[in-house]
N, C-alpha and C positions, 0 to 999 in steps of 0.2 A: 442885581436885576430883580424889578418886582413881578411879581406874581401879574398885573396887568399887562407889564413889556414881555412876559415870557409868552402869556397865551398871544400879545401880536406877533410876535416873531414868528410864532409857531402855525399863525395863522396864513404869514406873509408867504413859509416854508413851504405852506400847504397850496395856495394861489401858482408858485412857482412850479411845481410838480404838476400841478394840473395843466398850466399853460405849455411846458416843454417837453410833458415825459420825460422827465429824467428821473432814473431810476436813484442816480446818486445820493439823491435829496432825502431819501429813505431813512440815510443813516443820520443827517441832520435831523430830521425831523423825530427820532427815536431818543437822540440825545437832549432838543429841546423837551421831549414832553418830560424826559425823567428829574430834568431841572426845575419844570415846572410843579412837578410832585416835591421836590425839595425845599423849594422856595416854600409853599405854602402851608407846609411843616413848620417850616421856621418861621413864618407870619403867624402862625398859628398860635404861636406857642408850648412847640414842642406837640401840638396835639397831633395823634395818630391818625393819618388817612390811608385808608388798605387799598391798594388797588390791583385789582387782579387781573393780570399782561397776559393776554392767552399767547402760548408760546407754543410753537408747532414744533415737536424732536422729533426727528427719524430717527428710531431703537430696530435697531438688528439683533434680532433674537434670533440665536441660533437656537434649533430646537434638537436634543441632542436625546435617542432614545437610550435607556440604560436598559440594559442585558441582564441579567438580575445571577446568578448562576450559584445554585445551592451544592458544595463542595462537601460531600462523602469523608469527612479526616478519622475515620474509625480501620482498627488495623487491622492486615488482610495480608497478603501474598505480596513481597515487595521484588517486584524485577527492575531491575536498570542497566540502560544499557549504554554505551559510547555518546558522546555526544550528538546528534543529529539524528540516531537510529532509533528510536524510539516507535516502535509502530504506530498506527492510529487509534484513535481516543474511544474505541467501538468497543462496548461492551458483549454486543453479540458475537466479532469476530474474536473475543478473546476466548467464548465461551465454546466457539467454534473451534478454536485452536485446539483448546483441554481436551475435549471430544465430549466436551461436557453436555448433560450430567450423564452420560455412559459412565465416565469413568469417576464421578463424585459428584458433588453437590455443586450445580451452577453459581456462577459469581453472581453478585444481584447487583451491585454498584462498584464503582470505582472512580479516585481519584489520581492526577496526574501533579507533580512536580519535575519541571525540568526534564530532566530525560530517565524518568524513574516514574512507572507505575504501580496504583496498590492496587489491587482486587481483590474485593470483600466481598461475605458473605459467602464462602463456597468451603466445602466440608470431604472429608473424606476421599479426597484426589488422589489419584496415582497419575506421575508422570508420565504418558503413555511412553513406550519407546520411538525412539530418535524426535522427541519433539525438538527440543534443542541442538541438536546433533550437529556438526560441525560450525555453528552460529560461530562469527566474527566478529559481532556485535553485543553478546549479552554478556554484561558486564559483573551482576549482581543477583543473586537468587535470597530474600529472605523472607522469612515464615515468621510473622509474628504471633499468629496464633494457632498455629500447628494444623492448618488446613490439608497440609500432603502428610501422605501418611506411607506411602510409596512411590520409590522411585524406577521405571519398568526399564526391561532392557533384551538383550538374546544378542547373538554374535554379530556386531557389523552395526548393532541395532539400539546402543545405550541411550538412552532417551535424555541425558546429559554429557555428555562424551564427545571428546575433543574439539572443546569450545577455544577458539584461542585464546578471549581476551579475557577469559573468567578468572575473578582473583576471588570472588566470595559466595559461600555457600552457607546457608544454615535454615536446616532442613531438622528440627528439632521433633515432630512430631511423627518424620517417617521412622516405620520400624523395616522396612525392607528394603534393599538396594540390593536391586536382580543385575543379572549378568553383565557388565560392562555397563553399568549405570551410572557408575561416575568415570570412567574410565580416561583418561591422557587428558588432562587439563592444564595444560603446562604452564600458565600463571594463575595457577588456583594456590595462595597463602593461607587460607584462613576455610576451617573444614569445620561443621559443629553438626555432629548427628547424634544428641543425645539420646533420645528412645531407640538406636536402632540394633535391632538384636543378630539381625540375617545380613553377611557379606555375602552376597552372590560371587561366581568365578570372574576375576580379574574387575569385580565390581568398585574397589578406587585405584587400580593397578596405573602405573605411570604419572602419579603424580606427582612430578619427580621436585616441585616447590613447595610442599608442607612438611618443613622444618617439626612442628608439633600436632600430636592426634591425641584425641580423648574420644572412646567412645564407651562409653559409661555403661551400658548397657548390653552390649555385643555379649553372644555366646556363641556364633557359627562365623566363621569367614571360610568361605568356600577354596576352590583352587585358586589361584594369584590372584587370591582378593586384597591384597597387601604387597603386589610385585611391583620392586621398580618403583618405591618412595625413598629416592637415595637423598634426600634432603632430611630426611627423616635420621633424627638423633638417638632417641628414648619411645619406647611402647611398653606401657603398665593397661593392663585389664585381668580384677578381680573377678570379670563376671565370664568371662573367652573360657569355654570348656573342648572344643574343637577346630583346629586348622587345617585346612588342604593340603595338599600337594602346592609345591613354591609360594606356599601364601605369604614368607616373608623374603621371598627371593628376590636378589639384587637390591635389599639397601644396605647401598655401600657404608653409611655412613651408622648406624643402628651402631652404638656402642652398649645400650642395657634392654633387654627384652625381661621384664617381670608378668607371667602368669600364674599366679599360684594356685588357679584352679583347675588350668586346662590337664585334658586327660588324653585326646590326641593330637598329633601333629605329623604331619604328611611326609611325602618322601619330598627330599630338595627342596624341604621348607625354607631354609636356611640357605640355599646356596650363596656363595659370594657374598655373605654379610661379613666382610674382611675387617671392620672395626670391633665387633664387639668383643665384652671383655665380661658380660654378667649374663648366663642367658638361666631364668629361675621358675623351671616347671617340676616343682617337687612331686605332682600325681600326676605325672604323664607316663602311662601304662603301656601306651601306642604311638611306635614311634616308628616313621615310616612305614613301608608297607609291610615287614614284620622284622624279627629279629636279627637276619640276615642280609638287611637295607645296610651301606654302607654310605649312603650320601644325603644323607637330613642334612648333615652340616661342609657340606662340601665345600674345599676353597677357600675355608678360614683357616688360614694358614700363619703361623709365627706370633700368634697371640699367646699373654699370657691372661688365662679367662678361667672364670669361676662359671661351672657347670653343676646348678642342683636339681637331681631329678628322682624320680622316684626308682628305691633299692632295687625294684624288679630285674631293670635292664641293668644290671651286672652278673644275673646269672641265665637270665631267657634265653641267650641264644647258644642251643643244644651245651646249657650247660657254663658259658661264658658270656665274658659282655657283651653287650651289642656292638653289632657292628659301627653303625655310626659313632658310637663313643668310643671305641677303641679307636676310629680311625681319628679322630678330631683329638683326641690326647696324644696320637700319635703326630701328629701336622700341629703341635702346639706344644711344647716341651714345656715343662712346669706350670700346666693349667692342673686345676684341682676338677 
């Protein structure tokens, strides 16, 4: 087809559309004219003729606003907790929780992951007591930069205490755990209180799942600050100069107790620690409530155990050994 038969045809296409309205013709007459650009190309000689088709697109543009959200990842207080229970994302309602800054330095930011929040910027907290107190949902306590410094508590009233579903704690920057402060956490594994010096009475009593304890620091564990960790295998502290009454009462499992500095140790400290076999307080001067105490070690019966303590008590009482060690080499035939 030449270039003169395309523009008649296209003319002829155009006469036809007008006389019928038919829309159909639309698509002919689209076809002729691009052929007719072709052809004349190719009459041309190859030469280029540009022809610019206004072509009408509907574009759906969805306009989509972005949220922009500047995420806090600097470390702070990590709590986490069960799946789903994660309280709400409120900065003020957490600082409302602490009792904050009553009781330390307000959180200033905080970031969320999953079901674990951090709150940052907050200094010198104490737990108040029973903040967490029977919770069924807090899963996770951790301190990456040593914000709590105390953890509070009074009877009935431990401010972390008998949480059920708690497996971890690390509270490295507290130095006190008052009265039932960590108290009956019965899937708590994993315990890390390195700066802390002061055990309050029955203050980790019943924790009856940590297998291991380090507390590097310790020098006071009050009354059954240490009752009732029968999961509990070995306890060494260098630094422990005083123990309560039952402060290591009812663990069953306690096969070695190393203090080598402590100086007293309470009455029925020891009750029912039926395992052990090394108990090593070479300057413990006080023991029980005085010399005539016969149950520091009550209950450990049929061991053979190594007992080193300081020479005193084999002549303090009115002249003889102490009572609890006479009776505990008596309830233990070939212990030294």
């Amino acid at each position: 087809m030449t270039c003169e038969e395309a523009i008649a045809a296209l003319q002829e296409a155009k006469n036809i559309f007008c006389a019928t309205g038919s829309k159909g013709i639309i698509l002919a007459k689209i076809k002729i004219k691009l052929k007719v650009l072709m052809c004349c190309d190719e009459e041309e000689g190859g030469a280029t003729t540009t022809s610019t088709t206004s072509t009408t697109t509907t574009t759906t543009t969805t306009s989509t606003s972005t949220s922009t959200t500047t995420v806090d990842e600097s470390p702070g207080l990590r709590l986490t907790y069960t799946t789903g229970n994660l309280p709400a994302n409120d900065l003020a309602a957490w600082n409302t929780l602490f009792d904050l800054p009553t009781n330390g330095t307000a959180f200033t930011s905080l970031s969320t992951s999953g079901d674990e929040v951090t709150l940052i910027g907050g200094s010198g907290i104490t737990i108040k007591p029973s903040l967490f107190r029977t919770s069924s949902t807090l899963l996770k306590i951790e301190d990456d930069v040593d914000c709590v410094v105390a953890v509070a508590g009074g009877r009935n009233a431990g401010a972390v205490s008998l949480c059920s579903a708690l497996t971890t704690v690390t509270l490295n920057g507290v130095i006190t755990v008052a009265e039932e402060g960590l108290l009956n956490n019965p899937l708590l594994t994993s315990l890390s209180l390195n700066d802390c010096t002061t055990i309050g009475g029955n203050g980790l009593a019943f924790n009856d799942a940590i297998a291991t304890l380090t507390l590097p620091s310790v020098t006071s564990i009050g009354n059954g600050g240490m009752l009732g960790l029968s999961a509990l295998t070995t306890f060494s502290s260098s630094t422990l100069l005083t123990a309560g009454i039952n402060a290591f009462n009812l663990n069953t499992n306690l096969v070695s107790l190393n203090l080598p500095n402590l100086t007293t140790l309470g009455n029925n400290a020891m009750f029912s620690c039926v395992s052990v076999t090394l108990i090593n307080i070479p300057l413990c001067v006080n023991l029980g409530t005085d010399p005539s105490d016969a149950y520091v070690f009550d209950q450990i019966l049929g061991q053979t155990l190594t007992l080193n303590i300081a020479a005193v008590n084999a002549t303090n009482n009115a002249g003889g050994v102490h009572a609890s060690i006479a009776a505990l080499l008596a309830a233990n035939q070939g212990s030294t």
